[in-house]
N, CA, C and O of each residue as an XYZ file, in Angstrom:
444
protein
N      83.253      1.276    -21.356
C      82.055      0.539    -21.704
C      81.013      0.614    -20.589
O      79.834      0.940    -20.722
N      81.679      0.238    -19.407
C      80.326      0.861    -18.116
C      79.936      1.711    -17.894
O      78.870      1.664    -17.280
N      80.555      3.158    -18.254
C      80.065      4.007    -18.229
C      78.722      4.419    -19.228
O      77.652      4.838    -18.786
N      79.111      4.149    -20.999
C      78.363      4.161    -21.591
C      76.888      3.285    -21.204
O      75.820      3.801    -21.532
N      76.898      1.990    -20.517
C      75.765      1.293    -19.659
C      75.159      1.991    -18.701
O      73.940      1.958    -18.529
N      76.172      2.849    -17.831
C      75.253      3.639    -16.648
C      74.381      4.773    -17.326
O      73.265      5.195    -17.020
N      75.143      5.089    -18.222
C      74.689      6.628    -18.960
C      73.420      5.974    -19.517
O      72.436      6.713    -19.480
N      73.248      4.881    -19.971
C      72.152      4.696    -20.926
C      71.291      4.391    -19.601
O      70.310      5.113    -19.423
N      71.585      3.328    -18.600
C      70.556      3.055    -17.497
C      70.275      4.654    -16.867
O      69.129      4.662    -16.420
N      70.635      5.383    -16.768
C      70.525      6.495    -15.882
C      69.001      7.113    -16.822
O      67.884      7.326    -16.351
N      69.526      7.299    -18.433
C      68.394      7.437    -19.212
C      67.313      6.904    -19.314
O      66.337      7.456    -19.822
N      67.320      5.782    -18.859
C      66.190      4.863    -19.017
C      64.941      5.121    -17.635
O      63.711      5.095    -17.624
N      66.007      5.370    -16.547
C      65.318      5.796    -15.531
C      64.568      6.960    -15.758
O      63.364      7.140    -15.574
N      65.774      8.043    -16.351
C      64.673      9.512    -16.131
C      63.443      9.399    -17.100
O      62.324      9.849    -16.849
N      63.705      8.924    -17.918
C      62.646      8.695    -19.243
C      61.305      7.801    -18.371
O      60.122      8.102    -18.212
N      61.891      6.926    -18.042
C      60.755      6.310    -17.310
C      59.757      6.552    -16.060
O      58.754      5.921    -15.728
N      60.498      7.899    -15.372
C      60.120      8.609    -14.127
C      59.365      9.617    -14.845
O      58.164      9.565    -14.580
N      59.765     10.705    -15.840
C      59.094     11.873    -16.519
C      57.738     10.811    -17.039
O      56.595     11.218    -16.828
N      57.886      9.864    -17.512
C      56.687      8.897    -17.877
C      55.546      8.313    -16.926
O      54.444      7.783    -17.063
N      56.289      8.643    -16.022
C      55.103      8.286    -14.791
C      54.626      9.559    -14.186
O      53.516      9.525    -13.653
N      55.217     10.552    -14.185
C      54.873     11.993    -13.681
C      54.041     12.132    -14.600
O      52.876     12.066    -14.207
N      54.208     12.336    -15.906
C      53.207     12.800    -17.174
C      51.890     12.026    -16.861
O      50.834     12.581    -16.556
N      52.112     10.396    -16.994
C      50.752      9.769    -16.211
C      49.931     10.492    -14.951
O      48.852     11.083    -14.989
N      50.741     10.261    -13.915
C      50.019     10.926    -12.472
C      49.650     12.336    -13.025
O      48.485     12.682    -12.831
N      50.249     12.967    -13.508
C      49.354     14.358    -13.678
C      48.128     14.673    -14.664
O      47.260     15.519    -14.447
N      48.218     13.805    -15.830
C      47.103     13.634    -16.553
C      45.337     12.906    -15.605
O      44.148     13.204    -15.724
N      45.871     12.200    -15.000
C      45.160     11.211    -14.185
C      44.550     12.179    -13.035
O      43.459     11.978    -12.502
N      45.517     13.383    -12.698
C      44.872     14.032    -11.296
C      44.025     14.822    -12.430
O      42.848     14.530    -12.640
N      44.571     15.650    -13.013
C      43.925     16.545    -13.841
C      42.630     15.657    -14.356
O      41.901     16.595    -14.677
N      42.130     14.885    -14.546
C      41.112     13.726    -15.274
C      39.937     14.015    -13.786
O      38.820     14.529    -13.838
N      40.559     13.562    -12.736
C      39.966     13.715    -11.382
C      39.216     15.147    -10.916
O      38.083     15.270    -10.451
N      40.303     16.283    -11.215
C      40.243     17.416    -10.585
C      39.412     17.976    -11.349
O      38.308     18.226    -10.865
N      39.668     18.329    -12.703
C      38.764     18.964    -13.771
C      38.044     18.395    -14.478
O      37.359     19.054    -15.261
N      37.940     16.833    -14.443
C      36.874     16.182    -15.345
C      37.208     16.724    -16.872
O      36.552     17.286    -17.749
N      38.263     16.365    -16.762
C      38.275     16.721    -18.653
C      37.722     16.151    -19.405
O      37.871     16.772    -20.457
N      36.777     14.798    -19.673
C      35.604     14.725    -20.782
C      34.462     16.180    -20.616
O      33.863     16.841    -21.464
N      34.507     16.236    -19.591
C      33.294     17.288    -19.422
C      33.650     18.436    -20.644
O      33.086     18.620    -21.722
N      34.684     19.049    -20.097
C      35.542     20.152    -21.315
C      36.090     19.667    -22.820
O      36.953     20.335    -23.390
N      35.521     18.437    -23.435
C      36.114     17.851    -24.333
C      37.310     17.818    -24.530
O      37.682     18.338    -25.582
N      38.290     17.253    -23.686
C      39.623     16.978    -23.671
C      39.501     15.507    -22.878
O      40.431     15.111    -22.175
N      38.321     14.763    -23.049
C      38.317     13.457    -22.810
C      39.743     12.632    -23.450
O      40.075     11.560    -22.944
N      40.486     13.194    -24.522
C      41.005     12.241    -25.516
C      42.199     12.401    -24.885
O      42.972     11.486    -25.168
N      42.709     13.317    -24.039
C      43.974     13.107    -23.432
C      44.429     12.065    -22.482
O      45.576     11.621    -22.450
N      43.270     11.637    -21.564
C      43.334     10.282    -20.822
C      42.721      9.318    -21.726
O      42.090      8.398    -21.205
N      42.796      9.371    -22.882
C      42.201      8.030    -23.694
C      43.140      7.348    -23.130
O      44.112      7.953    -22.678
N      43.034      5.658    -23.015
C      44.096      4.957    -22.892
C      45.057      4.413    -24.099
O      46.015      3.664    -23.910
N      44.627      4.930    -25.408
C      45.377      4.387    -26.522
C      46.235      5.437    -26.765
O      47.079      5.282    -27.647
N      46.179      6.596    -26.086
C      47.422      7.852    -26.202
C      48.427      8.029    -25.344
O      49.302      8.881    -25.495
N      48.318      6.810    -23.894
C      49.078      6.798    -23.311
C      51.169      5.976    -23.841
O      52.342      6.091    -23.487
N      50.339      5.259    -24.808
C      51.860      4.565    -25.348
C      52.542      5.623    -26.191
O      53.704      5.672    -26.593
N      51.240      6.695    -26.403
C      52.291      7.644    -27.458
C      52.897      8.858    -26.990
O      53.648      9.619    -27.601
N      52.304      8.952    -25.391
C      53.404     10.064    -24.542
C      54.194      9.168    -24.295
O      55.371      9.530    -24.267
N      53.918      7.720    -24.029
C      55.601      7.151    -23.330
C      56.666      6.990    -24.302
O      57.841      6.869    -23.955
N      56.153      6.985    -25.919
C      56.989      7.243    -26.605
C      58.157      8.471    -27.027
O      59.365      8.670    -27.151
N      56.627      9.204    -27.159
C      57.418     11.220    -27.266
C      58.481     11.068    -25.781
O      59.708     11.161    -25.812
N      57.676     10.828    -24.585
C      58.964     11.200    -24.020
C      60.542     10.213    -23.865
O      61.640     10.684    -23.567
N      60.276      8.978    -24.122
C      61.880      7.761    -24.464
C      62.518      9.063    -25.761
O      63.631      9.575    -25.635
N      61.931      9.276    -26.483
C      62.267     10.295    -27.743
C      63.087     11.297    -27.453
O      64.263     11.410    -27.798
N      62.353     12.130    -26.721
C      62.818     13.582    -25.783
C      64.581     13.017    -25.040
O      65.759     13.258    -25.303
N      63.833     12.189    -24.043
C      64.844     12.055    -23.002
C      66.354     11.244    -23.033
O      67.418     11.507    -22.471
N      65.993     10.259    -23.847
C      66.821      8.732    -24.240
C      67.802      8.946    -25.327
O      67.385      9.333    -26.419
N      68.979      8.748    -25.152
C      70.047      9.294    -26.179
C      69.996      7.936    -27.291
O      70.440      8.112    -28.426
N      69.591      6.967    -27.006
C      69.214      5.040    -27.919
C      67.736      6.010    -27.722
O      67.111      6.594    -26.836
N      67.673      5.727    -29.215
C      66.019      6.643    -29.097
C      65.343      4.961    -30.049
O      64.493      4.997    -30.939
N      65.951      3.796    -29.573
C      64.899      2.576    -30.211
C      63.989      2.279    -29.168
O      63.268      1.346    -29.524
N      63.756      2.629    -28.179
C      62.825      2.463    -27.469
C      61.294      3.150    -27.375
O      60.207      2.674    -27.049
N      61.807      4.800    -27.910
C      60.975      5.572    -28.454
C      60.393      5.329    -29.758
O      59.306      5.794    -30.100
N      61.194      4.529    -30.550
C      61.226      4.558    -31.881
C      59.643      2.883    -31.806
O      58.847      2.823    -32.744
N      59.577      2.194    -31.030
C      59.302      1.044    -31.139
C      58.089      1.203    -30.415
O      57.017      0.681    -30.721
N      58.280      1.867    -29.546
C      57.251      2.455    -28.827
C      56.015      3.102    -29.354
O      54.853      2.839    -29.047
N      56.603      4.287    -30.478
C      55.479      4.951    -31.642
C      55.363      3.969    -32.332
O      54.158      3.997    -32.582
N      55.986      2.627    -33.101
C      55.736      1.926    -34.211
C      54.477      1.003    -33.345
O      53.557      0.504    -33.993
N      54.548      0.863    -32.010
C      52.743     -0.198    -31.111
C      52.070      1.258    -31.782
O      51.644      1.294    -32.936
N      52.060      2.196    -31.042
C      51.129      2.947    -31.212
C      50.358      3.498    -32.515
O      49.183      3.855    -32.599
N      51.295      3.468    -33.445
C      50.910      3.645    -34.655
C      50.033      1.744    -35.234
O      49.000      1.725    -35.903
N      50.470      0.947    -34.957
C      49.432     -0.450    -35.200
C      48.627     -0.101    -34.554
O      47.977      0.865    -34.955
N      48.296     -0.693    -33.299
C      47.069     -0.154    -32.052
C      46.394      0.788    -32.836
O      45.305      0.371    -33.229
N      46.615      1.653    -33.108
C      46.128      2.991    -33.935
C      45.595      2.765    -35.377
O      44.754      3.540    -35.833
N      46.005      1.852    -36.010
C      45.757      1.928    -37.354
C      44.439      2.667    -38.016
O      44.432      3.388    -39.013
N      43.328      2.287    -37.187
C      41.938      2.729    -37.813
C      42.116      4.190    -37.690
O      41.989      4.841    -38.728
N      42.461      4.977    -36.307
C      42.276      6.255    -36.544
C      43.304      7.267    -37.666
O      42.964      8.334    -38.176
N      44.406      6.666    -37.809
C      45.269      6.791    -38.939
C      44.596      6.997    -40.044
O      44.634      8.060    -40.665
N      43.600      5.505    -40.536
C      43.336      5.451    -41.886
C      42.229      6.678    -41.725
O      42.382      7.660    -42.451
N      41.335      6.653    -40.974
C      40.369      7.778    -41.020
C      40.800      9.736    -40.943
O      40.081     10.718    -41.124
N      42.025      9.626    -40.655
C      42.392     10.741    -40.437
C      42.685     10.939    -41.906
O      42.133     11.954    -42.331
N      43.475     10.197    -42.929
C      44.194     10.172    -44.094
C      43.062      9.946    -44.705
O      43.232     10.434    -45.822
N      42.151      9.563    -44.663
C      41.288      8.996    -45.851
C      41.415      8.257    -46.561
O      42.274      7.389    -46.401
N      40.468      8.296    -47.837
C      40.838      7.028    -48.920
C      42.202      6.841    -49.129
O      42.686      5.717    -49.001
N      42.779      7.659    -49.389
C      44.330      7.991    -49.924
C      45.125      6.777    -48.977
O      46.021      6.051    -49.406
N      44.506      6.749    -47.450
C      45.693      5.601    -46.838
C      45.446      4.670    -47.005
O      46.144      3.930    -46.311
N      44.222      3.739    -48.076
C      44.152      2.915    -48.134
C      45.778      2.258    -48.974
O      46.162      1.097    -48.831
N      46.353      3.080    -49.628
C      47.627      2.693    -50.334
C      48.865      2.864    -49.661
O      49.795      2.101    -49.921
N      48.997      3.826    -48.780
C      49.744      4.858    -48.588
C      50.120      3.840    -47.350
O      51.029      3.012    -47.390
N      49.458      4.013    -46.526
C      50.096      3.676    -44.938
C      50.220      1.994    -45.179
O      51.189      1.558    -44.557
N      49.487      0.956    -45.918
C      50.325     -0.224    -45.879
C      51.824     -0.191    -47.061
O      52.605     -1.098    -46.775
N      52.198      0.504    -48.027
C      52.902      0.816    -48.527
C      54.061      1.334    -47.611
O      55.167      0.844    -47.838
N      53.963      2.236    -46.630
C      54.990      2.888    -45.997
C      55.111      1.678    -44.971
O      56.168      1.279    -44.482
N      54.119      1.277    -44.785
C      55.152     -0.045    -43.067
C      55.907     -1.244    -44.429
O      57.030     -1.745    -44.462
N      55.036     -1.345    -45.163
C      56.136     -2.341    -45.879
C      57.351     -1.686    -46.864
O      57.781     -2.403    -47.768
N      57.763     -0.668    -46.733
C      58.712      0.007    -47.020
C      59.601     -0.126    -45.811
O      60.668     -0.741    -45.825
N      59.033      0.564    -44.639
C      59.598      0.673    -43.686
C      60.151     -0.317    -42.951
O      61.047      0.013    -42.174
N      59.678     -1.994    -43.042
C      60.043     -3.054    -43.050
C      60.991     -3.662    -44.073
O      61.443     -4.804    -43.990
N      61.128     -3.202    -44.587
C      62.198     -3.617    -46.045
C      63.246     -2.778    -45.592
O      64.142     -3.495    -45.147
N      63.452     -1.904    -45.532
C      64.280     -0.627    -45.094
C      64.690     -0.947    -43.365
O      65.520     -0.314    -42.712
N      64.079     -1.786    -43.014
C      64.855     -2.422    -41.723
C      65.345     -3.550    -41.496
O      66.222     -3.646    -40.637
N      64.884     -4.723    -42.232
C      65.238     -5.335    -42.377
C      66.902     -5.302    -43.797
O      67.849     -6.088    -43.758
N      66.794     -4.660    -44.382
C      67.674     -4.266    -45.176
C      69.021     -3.876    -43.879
O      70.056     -4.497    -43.638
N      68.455     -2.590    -43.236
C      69.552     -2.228    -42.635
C      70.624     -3.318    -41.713
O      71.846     -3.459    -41.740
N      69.411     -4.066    -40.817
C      69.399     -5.028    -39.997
C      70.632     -6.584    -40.202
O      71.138     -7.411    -39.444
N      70.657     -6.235    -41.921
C      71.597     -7.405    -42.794
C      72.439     -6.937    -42.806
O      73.219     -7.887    -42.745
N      73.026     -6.076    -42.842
C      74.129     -5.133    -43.889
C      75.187     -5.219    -42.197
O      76.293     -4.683    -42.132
């Protein structure tokens, strides 16, 4: 059983270190090359930062609910650019799928 705890803390670390490297290098690169200038302003947006710390808990983390919970802020936080990306169509679609997706967890969550 401690082992399975170290293994997961050990994960949590690297996930969380590759998460701060990915930061610091976006951030120098922001500095060094001025990426709004080159229209790649949107990579240091600050509302895309929860969704590399997600991709990488995802990548790295063998308990991928941290990743998993992580994209579900980012996808709320996000909602408007969602609906605008999808169009009219998400006016049905994307509150339909979180309340699916909430039924379907909470379902699991009982059982």
């Amino acid at each position: 059983m401690s082992a399975v705890k170290a293994n997961n803390n050990r994960d949590t670390y690297r996930a969380t270190a590759v998460t701060l490297i990915v930061f610091g290098i976006l951030y120098l690169l922001e500095r060094l090359l001025d990426l709004s200038s080159m229209g790649l302003g949107w990579l240091t947006n600050k509302n895309n930062f929860l969704l590399y710390a997600a991709m990488v808990f995802l990548l790295l983390k063998h308990d991928k609910s941290v990743g998993l919970v992580l994209a579900g802020l980012w996808l709320i936080l996000n909602f408007g650019l969602i609906t605008a990306l999808l169009g009219t169509m998400s006016a049905y679609l994307l509150p339909l799928a979180l309340l699916l997706a909430g039924i379907l967890l909470y379902w699991l969550s009982t059982r």
